[in-house]
KEKE-3310 file (N, C-alpha, C; in steps of 0.2 Angstrom, whole numbers, plus 5000, padded with zeros to 4 digits):
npx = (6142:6135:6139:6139:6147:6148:6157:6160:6148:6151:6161:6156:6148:6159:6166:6179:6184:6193:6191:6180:6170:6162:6148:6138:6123:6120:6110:6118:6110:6094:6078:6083:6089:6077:6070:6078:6077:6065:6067:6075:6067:6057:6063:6074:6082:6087:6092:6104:6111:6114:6124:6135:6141:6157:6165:6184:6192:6185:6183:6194:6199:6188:6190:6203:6198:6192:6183:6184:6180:6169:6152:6145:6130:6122:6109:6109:6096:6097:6109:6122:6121:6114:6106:6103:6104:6110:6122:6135:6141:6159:6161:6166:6171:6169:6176:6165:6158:6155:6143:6139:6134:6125:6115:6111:6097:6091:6099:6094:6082:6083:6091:6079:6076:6085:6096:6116:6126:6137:6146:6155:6164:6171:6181:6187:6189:6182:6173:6171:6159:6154:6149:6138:6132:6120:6120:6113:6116:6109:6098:6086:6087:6086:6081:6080:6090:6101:6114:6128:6136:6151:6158:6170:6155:6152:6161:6158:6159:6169:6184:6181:6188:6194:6185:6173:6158:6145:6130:6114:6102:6090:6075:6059:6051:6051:6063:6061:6048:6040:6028:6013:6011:5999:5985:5985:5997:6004:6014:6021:6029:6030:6037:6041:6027:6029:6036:6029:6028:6022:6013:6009:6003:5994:5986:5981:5976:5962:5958:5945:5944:5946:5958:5974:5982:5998:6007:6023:6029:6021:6012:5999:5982:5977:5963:5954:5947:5942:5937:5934:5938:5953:5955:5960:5975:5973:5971:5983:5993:5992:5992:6005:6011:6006:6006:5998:5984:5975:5967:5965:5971:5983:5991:5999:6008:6024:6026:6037:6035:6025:6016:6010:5994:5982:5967:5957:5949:5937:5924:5926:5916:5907:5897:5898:5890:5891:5905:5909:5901:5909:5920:5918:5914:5926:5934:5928:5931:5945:5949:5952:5946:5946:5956:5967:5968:5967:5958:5945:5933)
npy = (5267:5250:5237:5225:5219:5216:5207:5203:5194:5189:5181:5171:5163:5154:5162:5169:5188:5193:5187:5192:5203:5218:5224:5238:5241:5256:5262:5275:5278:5285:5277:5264:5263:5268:5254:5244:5238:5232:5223:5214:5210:5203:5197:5191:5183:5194:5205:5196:5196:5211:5213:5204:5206:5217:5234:5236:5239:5232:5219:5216:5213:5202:5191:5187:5181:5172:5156:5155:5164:5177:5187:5199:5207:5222:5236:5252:5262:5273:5287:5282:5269:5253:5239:5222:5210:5196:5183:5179:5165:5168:5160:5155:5161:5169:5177:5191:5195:5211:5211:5197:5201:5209:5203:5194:5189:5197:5210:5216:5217:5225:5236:5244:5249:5260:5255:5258:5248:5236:5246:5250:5262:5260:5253:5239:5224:5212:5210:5202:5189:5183:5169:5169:5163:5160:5159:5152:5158:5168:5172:5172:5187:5193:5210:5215:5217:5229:5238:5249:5261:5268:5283:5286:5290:5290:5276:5263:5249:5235:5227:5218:5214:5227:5237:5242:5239:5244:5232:5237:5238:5224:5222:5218:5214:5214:5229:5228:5226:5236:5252:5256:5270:5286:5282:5293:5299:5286:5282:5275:5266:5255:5243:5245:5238:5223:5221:5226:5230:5217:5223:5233:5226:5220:5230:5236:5225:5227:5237:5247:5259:5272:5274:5280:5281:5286:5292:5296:5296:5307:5312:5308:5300:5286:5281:5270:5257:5249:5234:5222:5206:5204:5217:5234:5230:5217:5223:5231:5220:5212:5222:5222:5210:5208:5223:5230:5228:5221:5233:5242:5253:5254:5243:5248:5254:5259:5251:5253:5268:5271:5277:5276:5277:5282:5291:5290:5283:5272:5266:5247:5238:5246:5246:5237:5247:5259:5260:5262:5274:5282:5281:5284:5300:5303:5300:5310:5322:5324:5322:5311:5304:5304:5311:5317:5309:5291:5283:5273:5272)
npz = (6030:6026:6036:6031:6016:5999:5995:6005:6003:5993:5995:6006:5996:5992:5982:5973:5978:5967:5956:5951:5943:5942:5937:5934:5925:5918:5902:5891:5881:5883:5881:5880:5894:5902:5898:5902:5916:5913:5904:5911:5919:5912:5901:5903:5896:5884:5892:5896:5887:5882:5891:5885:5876:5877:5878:5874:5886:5898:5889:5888:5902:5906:5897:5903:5916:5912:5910:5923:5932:5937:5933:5943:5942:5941:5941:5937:5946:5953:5960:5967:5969:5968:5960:5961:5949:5945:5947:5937:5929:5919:5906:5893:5877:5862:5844:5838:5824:5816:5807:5811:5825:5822:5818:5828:5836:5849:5851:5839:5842:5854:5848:5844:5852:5855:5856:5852:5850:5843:5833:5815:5818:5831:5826:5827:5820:5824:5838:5855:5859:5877:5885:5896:5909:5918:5937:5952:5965:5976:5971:5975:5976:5967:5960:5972:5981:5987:5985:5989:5978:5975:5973:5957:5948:5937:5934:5927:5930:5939:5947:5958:5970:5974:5979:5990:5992:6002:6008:6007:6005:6009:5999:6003:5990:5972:5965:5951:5948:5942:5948:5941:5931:5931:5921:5913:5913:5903:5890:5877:5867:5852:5854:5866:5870:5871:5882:5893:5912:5926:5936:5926:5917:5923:5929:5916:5909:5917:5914:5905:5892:5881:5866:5860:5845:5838:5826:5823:5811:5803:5810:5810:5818:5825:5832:5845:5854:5869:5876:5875:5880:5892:5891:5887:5890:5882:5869:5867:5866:5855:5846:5849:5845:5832:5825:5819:5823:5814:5809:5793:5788:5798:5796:5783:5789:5798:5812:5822:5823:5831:5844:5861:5870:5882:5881:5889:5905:5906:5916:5922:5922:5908:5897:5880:5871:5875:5877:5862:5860:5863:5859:5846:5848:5851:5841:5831:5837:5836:5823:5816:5805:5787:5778:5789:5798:5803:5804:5796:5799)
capx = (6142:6135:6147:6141:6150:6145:6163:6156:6143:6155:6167:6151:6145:6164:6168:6186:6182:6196:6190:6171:6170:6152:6143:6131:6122:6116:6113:6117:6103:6087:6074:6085:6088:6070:6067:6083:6075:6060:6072:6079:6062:6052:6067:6081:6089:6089:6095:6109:6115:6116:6131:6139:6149:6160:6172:6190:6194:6180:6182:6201:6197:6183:6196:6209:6195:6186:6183:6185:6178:6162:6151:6140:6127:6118:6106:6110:6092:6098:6115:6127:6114:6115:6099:6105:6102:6113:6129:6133:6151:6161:6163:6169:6170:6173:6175:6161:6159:6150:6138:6135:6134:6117:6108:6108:6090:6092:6102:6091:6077:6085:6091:6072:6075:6090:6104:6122:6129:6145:6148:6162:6168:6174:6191:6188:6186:6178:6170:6170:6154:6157:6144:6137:6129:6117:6120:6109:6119:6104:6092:6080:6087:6084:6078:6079:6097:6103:6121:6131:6141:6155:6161:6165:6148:6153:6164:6151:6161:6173:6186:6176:6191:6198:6181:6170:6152:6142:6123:6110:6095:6086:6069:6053:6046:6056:6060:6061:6041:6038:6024:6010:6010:5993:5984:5986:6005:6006:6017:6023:6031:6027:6041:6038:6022:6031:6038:6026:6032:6018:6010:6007:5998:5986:5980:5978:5969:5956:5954:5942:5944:5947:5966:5977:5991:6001:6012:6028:6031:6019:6009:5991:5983:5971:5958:5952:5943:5944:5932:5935:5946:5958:5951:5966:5981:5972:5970:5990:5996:5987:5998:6014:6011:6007:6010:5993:5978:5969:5970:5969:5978:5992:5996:6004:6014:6029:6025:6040:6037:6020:6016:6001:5993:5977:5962:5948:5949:5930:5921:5926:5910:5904:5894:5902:5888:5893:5910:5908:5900:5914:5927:5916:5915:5933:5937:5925:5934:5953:5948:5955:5944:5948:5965:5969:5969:5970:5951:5943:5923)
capy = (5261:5244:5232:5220:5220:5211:5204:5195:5190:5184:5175:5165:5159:5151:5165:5174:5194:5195:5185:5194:5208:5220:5229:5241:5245:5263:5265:5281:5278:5285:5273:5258:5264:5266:5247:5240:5233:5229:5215:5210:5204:5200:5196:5190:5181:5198:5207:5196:5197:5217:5210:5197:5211:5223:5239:5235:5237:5227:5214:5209:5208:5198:5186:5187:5176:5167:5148:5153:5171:5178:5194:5201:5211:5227:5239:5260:5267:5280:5290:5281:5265:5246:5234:5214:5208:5190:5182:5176:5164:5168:5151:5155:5166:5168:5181:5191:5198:5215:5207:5194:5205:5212:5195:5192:5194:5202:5215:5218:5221:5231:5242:5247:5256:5268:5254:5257:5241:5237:5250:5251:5268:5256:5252:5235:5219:5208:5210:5194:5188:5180:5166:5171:5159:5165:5156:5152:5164:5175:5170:5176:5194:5198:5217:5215:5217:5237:5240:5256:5263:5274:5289:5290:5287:5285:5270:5256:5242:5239:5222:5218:5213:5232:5239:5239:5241:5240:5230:5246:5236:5220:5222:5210:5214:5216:5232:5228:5226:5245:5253:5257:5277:5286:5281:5298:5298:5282:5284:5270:5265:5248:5240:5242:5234:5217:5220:5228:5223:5213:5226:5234:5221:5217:5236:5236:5220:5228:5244:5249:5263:5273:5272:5284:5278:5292:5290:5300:5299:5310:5316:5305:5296:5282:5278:5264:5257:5242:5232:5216:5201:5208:5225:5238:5225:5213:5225:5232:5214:5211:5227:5221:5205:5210:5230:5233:5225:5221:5240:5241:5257:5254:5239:5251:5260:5254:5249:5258:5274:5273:5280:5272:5282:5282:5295:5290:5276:5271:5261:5241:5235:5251:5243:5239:5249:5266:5263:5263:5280:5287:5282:5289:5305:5306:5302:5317:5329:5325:5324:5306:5301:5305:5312:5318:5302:5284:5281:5272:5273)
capz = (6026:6030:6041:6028:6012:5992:5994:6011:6000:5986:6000:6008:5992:5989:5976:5976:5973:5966:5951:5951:5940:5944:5933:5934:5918:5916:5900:5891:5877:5887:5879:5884:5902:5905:5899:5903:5921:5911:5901:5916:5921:5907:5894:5906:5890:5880:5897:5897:5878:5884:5894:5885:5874:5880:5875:5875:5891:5900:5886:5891:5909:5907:5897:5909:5921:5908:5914:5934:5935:5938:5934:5947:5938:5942:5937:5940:5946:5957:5959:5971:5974:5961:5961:5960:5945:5945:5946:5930:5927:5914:5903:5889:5874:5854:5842:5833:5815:5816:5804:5815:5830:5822:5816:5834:5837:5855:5848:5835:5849:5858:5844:5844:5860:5854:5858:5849:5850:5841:5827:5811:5823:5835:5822:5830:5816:5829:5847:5859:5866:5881:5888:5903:5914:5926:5942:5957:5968:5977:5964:5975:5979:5961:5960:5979:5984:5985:5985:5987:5973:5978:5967:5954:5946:5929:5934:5929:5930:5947:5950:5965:5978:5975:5979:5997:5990:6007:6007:6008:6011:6004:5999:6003:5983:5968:5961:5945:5946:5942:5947:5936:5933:5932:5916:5908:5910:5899:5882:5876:5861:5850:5858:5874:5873:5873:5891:5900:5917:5929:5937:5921:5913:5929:5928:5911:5908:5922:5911:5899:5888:5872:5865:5856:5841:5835:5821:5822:5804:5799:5815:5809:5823:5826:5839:5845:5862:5873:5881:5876:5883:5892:5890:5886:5889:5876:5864:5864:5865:5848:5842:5850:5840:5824:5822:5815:5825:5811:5804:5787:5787:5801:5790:5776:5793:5801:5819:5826:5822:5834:5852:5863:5875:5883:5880:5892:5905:5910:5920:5918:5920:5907:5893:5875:5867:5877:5875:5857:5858:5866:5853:5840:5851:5850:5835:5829:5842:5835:5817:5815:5799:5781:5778:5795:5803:5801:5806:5790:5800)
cpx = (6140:6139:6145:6143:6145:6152:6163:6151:6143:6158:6159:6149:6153:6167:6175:6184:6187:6196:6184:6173:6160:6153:6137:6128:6118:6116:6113:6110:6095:6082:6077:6086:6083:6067:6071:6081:6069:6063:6073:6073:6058:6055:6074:6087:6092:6094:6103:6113:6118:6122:6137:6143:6151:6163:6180:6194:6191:6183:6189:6201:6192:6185:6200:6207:6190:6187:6182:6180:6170:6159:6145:6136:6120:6116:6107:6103:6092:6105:6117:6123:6115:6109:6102:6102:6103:6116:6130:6141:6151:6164:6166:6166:6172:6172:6168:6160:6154:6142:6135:6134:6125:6114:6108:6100:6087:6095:6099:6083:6080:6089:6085:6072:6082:6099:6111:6125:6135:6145:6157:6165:6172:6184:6191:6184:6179:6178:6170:6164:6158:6149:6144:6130:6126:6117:6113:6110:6115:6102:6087:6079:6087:6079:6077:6085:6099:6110:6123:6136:6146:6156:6165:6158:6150:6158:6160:6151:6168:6176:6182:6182:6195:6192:6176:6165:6148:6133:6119:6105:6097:6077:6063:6050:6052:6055:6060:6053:6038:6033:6021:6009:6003:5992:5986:5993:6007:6008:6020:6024:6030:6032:6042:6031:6023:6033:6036:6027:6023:6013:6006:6003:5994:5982:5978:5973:5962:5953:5953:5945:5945:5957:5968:5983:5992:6007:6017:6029:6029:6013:6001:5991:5977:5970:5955:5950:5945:5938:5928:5938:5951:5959:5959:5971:5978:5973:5978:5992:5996:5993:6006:6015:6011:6008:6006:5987:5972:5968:5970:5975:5983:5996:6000:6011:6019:6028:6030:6039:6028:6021:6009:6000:5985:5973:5959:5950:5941:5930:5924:5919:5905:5901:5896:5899:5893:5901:5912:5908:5904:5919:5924:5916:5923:5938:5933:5931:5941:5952:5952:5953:5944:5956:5968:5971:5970:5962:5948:5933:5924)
cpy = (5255:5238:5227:5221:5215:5206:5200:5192:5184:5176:5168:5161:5153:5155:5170:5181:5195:5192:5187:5203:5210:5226:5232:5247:5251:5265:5271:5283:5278:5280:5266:5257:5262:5257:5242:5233:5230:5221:5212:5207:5202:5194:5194:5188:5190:5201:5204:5198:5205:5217:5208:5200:5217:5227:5233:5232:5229:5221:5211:5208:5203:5191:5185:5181:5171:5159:5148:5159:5173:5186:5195:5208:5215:5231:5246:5262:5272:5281:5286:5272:5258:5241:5227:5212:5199:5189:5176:5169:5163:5161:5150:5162:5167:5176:5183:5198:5205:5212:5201:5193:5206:5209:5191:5196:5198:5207:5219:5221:5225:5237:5246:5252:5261:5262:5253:5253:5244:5240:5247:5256:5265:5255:5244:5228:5215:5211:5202:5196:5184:5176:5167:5168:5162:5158:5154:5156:5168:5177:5175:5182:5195:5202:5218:5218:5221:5236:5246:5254:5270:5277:5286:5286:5286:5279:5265:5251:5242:5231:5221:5219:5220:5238:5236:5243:5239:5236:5235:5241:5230:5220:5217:5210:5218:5222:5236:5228:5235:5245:5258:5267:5280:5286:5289:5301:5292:5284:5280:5269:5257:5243:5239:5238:5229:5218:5221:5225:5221:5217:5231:5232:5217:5225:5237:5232:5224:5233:5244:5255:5266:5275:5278:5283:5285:5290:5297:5302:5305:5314:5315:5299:5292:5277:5273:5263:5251:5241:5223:5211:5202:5216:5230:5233:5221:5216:5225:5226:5211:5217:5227:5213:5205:5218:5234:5232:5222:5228:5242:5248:5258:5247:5240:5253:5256:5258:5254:5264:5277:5274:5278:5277:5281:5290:5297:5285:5277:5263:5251:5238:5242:5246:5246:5246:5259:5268:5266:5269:5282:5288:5286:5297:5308:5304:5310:5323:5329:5322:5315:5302:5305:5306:5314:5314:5297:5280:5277:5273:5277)
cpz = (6030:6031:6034:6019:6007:5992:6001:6007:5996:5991:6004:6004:5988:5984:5978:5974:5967:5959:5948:5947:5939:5942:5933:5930:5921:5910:5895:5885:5883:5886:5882:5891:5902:5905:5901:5908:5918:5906:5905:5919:5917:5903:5900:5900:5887:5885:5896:5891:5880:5887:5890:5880:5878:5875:5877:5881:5894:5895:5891:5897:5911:5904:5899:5915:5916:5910:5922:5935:5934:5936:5938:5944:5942:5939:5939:5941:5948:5958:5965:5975:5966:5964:5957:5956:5946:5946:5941:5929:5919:5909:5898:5882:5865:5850:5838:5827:5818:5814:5808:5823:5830:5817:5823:5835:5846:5853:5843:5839:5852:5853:5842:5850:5860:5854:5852:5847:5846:5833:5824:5815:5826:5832:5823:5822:5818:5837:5848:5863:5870:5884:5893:5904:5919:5931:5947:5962:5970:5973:5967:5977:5974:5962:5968:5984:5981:5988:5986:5980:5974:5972:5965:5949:5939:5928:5935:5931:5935:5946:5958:5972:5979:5977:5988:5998:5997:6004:6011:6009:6007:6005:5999:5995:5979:5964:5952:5941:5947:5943:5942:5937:5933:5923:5910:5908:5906:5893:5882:5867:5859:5854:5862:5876:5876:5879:5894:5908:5922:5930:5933:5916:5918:5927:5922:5909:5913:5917:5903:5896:5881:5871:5860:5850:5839:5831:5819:5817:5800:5805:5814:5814:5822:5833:5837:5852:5860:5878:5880:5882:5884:5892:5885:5885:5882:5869:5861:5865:5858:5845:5842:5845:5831:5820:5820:5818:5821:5808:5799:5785:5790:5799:5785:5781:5794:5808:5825:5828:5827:5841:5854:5869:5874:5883:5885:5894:5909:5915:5918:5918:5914:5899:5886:5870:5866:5876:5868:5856:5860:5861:5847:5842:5851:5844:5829:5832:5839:5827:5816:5807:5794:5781:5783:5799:5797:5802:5798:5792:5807)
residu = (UNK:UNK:UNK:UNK:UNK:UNK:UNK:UNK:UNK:UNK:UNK:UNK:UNK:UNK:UNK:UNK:UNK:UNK:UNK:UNK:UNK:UNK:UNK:UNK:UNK:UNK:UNK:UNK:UNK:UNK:UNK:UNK:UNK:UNK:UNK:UNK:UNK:UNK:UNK:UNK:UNK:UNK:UNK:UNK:UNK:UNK:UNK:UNK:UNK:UNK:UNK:UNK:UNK:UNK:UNK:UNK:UNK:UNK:UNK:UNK:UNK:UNK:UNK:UNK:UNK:UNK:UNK:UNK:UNK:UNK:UNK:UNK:UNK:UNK:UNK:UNK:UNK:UNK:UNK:UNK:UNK:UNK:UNK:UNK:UNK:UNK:UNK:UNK:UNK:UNK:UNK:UNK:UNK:UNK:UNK:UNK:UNK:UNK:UNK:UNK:UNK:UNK:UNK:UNK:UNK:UNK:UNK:UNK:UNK:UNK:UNK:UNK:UNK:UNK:UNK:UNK:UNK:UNK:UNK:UNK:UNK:UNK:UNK:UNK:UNK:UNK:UNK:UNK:UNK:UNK:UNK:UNK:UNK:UNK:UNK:UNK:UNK:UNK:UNK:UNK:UNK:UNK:UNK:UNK:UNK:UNK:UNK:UNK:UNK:UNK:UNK:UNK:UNK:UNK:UNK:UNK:UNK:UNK:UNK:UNK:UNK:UNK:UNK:UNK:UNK:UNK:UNK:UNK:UNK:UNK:UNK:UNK:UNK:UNK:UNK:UNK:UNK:UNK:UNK:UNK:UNK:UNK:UNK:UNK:UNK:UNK:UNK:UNK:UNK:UNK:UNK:UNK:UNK:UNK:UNK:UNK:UNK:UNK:UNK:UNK:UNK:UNK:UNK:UNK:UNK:UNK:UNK:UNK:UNK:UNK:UNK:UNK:UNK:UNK:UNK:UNK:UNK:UNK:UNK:UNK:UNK:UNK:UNK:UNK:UNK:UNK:UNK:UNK:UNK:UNK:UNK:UNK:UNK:UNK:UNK:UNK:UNK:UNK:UNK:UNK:UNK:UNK:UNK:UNK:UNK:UNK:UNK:UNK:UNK:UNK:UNK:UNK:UNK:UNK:UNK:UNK:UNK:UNK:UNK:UNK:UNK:UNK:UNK:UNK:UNK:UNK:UNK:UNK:UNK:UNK:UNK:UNK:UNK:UNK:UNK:UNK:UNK:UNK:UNK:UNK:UNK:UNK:UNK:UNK:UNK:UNK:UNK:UNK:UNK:UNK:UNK:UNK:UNK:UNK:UNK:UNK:UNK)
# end
């Protein structure tokens, strides 16, 4: 373990551990894991809202320090290992109504990506948000500052000063800015379009090619090319905006139920005419026009 501790961390910045309560989200809905770090940089507000309710327990510690106490926030990407999110103070806190749980409109985002939030199951009338303040506290070691996490693993939230998380590295580049995978591993969901993280939306804007929707609901898809403004990124920016691009027939659909995936990435300098004939060539080959598809020409 490294001689340097997050409770040396705490104690330098003036903070008692013994009032720091550290979280490190993992969580168990797949689709929210995967973009969880993607909120944390794109959507930092939405990210926090993910925090600012708790279960039972967590809740009454986190009231127990409300006005003085602090939360130190990480994110689970590998077994035994926390990536620095923030340090948030706890300032206060009020009740909330189920129903006004989900007219929160982060909450309502994020139940796009699979998240449970506060159910009737619960037995519970009211859940407490709690406002959490992001601090300046090693602003700039955001996605940068690795932590150990001792066993056990599914203990995600820790008193700090009963805890002695050593500092595993810090990194020169955050790794909250995911790298891009290879174009024909891309699957994405409507919702994900909005948070592409950085490095995602520089390779895309660069790439031409032809585009694949897939509608879960009924297994009919529609092609399209890119070779505009923006190329690729412009186009799905356009679909993460409105749901339909323009479409007459993915304006009947609902947006959720779609999957984005690339075809064919070509040339960026390859000339609109040739792209063109591509997407015709592949809307021929996967039958996408008449009742099969969503293709109208």
């Amino acid at each position: 373990m490294s001689a340097l501790t997050l409770n040396d961390l705490l104690e330098k910045q003036g903070l008692d551990p013994a009032k720091v309560i550290v979280m490190r989200h993992r969580p168990f809905e797949r689709e929210l894991a995967k973009v969880l770090p993607w909120l944390a940089a794109e959507k930092p507000d939405v990210f926090n809202a993910y925090q600012q309710t708790q279960g039972l327990k967590l809740e009454n510690s986190m009231k127990s320090i409300e006005g003085e106490g602090y939360v130190a926030s990480f994110i689970g990407l590998e077994a035994g290992m926390a990536l620095f999110i923030g340090i948030y103070k706890i300032s206060s806190s009020r009740p909330m109504t189920l129903e006004q749980f989900w007219q929160v409109p982060a909450f309502q985002e994020m139940k796009g990506f699979g998240m449970r939030g506060f159910t009737a199951e619960e037995g519970r009338e009211t859940i407490l948000w709690f406002d959490l303040d992001l601090t300046d506290l090693y602003a700039e070691w955001k996605g940068k500052l690795i932590i150990d996490w001792p066993p056990p693993e599914r203990s995600w939230w820790r008193r700090s000063h009963k805890n002695q998380m050593g500092v595993r590295a810090i990194h020169d580049e955050s790794l909250l800015d995911a790298d891009m995978p290879d174009w024909d591993k891309i699957n994405l969901t409507w919702d994900e379009l909005a948070i592409l993280p950085i490095k995602w939306r520089q390779a895309l804007s660069q790439w031409r090619g032809i585009y694949f929707i897939f509608d879960e609901s009924d297994g009919k898809g529609y092609i399209g090319s890119a070779y505009g403004s923006g190329n690729l990124l412009g186009r799905w920016v356009n679909y993460a905006a409105t749901g339909h691009g323009g479409n007459k027939q993915l304006r009947k659909r609902n947006p959720q139920n779609f999957r984005f995936t690339i075809l064919q990435r070509v040339s960026p300098d390859l000339g609109m005419d040739e792209v063109i004939r591509l997407e015709a060539s592949w809307k021929d080959r996967l039958h996408t026009r008449g009742e099969f598809g969503l293709n109208d020409n």
